[in-house]
LUMGUDREN-638642 format. One record per residue: residue number from 1; x, y, z of N, C-alpha, C, O, CB in turn. Coordinates in steps of 0.1 Angstrom, whole numbers, plus 2048, in hexadecimal, padded with zeros to 3 digits. Glycine has a CB too. Layout:
% residues N
+------+-----+-----+-----+------+------+------+-----+-----+-----+-----+-----+-----+------+------+------+
| voti | nc1 | nc2 | nc3 | cac1 | cac2 | cac3 | cc1 | cc2 | cc3 | oc1 | oc2 | oc3 | cbc1 | cbc2 | cbc3 |
+------+-----+-----+-----+------+------+------+-----+-----+-----+-----+-----+-----+------+------+------+
|  NUM |   X |   Y |   Z |    X |    Y |    Z |   X |   Y |   Z |   X |   Y |   Z |    X |    Y |    Z |
...
+------+-----+-----+-----+------+------+------+-----+-----+-----+-----+-----+-----+------+------+------+
//
This chain:
% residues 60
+------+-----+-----+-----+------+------+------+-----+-----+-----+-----+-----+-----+------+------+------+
| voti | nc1 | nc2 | nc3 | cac1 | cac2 | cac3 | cc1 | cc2 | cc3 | oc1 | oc2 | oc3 | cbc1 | cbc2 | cbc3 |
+------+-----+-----+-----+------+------+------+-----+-----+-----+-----+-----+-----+------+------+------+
|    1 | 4BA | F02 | 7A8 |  4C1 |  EF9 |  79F | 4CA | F02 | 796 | 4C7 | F0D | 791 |  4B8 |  EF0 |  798 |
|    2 | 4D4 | EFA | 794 |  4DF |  F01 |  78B | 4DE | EF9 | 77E | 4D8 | EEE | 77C |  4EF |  F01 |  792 |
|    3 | 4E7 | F02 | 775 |  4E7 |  EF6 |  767 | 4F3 | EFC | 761 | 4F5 | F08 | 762 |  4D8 |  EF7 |  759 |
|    4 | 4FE | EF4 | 75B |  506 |  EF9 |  755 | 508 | EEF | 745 | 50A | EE3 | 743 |  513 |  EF9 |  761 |
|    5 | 507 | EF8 | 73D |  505 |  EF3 |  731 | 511 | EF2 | 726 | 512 | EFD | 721 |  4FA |  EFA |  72C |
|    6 | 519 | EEA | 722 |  521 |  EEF |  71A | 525 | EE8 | 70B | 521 | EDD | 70D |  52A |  EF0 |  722 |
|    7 | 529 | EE9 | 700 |  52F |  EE4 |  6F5 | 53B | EEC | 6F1 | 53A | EF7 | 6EC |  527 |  EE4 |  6EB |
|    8 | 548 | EE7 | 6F3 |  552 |  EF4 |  6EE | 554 | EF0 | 6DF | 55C | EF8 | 6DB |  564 |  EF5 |  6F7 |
|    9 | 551 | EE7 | 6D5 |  555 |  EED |  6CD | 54B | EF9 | 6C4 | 54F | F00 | 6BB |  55A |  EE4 |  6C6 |
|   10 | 53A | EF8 | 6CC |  539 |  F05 |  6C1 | 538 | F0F | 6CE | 530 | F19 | 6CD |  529 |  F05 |  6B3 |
|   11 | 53F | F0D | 6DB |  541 |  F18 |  6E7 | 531 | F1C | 6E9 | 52E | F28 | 6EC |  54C |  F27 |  6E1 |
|   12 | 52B | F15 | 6E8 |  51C |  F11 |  6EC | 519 | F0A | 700 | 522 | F04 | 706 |  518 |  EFF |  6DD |
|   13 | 50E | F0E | 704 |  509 |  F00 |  70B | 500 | EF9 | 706 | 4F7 | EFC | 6FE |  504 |  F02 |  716 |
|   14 | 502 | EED | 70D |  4F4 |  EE4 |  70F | 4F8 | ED9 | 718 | 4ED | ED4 | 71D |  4EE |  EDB |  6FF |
|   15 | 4FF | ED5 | 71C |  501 |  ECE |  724 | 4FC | ED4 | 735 | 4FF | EE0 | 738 |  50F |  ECA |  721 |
|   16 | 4F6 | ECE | 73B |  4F1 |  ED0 |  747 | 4F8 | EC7 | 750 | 4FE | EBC | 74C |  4E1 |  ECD |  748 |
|   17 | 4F8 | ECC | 75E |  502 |  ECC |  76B | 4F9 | ED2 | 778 | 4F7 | EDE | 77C |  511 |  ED6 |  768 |
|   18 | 4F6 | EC6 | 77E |  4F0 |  ECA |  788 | 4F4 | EC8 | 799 | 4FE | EC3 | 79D |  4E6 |  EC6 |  785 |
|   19 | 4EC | ECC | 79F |  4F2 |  ECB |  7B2 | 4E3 | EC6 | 7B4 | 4DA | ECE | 7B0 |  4F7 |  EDE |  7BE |
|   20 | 4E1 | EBB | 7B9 |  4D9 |  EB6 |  7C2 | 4D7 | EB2 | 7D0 | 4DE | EA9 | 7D5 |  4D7 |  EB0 |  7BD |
|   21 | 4CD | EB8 | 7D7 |  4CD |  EBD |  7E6 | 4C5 | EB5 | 7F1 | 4B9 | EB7 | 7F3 |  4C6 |  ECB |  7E5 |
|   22 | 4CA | EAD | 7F6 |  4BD |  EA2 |  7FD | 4B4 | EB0 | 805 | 4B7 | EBC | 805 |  4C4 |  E93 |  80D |
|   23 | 4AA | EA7 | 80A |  49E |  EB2 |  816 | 4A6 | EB9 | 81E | 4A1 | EC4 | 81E |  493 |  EAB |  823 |
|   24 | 4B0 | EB9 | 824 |  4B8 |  EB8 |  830 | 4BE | EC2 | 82D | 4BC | ECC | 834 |  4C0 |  EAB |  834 |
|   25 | 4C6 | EC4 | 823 |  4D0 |  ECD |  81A | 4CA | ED8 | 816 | 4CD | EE4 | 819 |  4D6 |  EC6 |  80C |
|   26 | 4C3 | ED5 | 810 |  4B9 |  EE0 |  805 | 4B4 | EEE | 818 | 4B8 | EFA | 817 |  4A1 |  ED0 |  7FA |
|   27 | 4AF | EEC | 820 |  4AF |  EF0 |  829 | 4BD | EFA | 82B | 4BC | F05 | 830 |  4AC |  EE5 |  831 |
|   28 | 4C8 | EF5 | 829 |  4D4 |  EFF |  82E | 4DD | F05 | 820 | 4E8 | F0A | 81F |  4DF |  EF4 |  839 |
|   29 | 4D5 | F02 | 817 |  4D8 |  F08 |  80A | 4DB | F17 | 808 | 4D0 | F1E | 808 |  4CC |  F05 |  803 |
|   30 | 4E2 | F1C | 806 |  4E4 |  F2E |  80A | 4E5 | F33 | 7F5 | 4EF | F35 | 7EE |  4FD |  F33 |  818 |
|   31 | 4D7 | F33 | 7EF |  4D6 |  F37 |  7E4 | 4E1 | F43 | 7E2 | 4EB | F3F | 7DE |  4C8 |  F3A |  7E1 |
|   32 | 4E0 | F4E | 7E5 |  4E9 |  F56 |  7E2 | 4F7 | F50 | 7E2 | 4FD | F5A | 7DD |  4E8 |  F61 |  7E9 |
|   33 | 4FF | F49 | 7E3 |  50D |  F3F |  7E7 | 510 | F39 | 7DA | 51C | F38 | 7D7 |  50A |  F32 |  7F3 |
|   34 | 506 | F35 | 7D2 |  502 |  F2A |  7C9 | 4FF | F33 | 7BF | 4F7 | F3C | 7BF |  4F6 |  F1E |  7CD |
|   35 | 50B | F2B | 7B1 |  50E |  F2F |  7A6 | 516 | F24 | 79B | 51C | F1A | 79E |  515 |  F3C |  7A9 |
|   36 | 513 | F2D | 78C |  51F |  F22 |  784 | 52C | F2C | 782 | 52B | F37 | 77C |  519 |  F19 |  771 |
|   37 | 533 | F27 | 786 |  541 |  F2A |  786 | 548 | F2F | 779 | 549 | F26 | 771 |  546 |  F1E |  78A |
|   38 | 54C | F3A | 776 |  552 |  F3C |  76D | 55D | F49 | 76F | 55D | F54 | 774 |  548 |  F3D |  765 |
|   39 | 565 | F40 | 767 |  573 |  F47 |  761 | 578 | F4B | 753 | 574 | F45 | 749 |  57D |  F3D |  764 |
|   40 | 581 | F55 | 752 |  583 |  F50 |  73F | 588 | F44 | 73B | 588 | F40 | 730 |  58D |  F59 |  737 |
|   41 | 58E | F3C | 746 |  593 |  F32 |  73C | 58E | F24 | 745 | 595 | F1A | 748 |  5A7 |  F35 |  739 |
|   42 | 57C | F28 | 748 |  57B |  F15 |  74C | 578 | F0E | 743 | 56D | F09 | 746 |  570 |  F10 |  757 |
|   43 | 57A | F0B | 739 |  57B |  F07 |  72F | 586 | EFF | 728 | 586 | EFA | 71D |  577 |  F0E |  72A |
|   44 | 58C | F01 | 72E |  59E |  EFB |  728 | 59C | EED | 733 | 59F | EE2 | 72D |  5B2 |  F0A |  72E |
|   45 | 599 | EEC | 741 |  59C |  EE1 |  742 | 58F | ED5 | 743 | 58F | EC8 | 745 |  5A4 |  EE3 |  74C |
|   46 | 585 | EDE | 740 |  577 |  ED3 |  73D | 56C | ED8 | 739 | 56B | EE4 | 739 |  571 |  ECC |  748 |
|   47 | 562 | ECF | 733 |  55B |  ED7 |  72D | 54E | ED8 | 735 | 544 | ED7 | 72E |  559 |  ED2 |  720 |
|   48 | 54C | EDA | 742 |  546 |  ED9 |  74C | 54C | EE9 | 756 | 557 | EEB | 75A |  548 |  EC8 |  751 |
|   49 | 542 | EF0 | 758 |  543 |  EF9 |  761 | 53A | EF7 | 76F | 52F | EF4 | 771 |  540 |  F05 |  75A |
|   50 | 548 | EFD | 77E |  543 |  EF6 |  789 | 535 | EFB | 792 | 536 | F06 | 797 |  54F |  EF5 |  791 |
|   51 | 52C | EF4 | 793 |  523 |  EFD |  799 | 526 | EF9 | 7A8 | 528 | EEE | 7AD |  514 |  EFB |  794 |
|   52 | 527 | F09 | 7AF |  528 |  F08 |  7BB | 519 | F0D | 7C6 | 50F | F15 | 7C5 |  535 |  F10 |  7BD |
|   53 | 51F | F03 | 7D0 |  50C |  F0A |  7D9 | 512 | F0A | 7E5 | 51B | F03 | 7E9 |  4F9 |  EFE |  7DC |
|   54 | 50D | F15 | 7EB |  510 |  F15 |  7FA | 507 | F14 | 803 | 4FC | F18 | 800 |  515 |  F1F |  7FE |
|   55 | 508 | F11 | 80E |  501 |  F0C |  816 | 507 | F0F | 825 | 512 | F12 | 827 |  4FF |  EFF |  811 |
|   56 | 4FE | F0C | 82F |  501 |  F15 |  841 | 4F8 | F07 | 845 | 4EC | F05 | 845 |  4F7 |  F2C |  846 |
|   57 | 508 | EFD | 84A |  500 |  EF5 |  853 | 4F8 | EF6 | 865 | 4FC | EFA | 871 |  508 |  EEC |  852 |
|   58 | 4F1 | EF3 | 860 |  4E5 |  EF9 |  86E | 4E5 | EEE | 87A | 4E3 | EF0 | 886 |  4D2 |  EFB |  867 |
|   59 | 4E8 | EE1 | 873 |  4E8 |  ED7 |  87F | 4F4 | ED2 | 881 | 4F5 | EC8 | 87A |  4E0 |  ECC |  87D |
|   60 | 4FB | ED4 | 886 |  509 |  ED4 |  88B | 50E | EC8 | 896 | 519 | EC7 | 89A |  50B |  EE3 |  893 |
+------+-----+-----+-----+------+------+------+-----+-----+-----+-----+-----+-----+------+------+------+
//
């Protein structure tokens, strides 16, 4: 699980952001892939940073 927390005006987190994974998913989940996203300036267009996960679908 990921968390991305934020408040810009005191450039704080706390806000939480998550990825939730059915049985099925969680299985083709590639942890190393999966992260929160950051730039210098993700913050200009929301106050939410993107968490990304990767994953290797297996049942095709």
């Amino acid at each position: 699980m990921f968390k991305s927390h934020s408040i810009g005006k005191e450039d704080s987190y706390s806000r939480i952001d998550y990825i939730l994974l059915s049985k099925g998913m969680a299985h083709e989940w590639v942890k190393e892939d999966s992260y929160v996203f950051a730039t210098a300036n993700w913050g200009l267009a929301s106050d939410h940073r993107p968490v990304v996960c990767g994953f290797v679908a297996e049942d095709k």
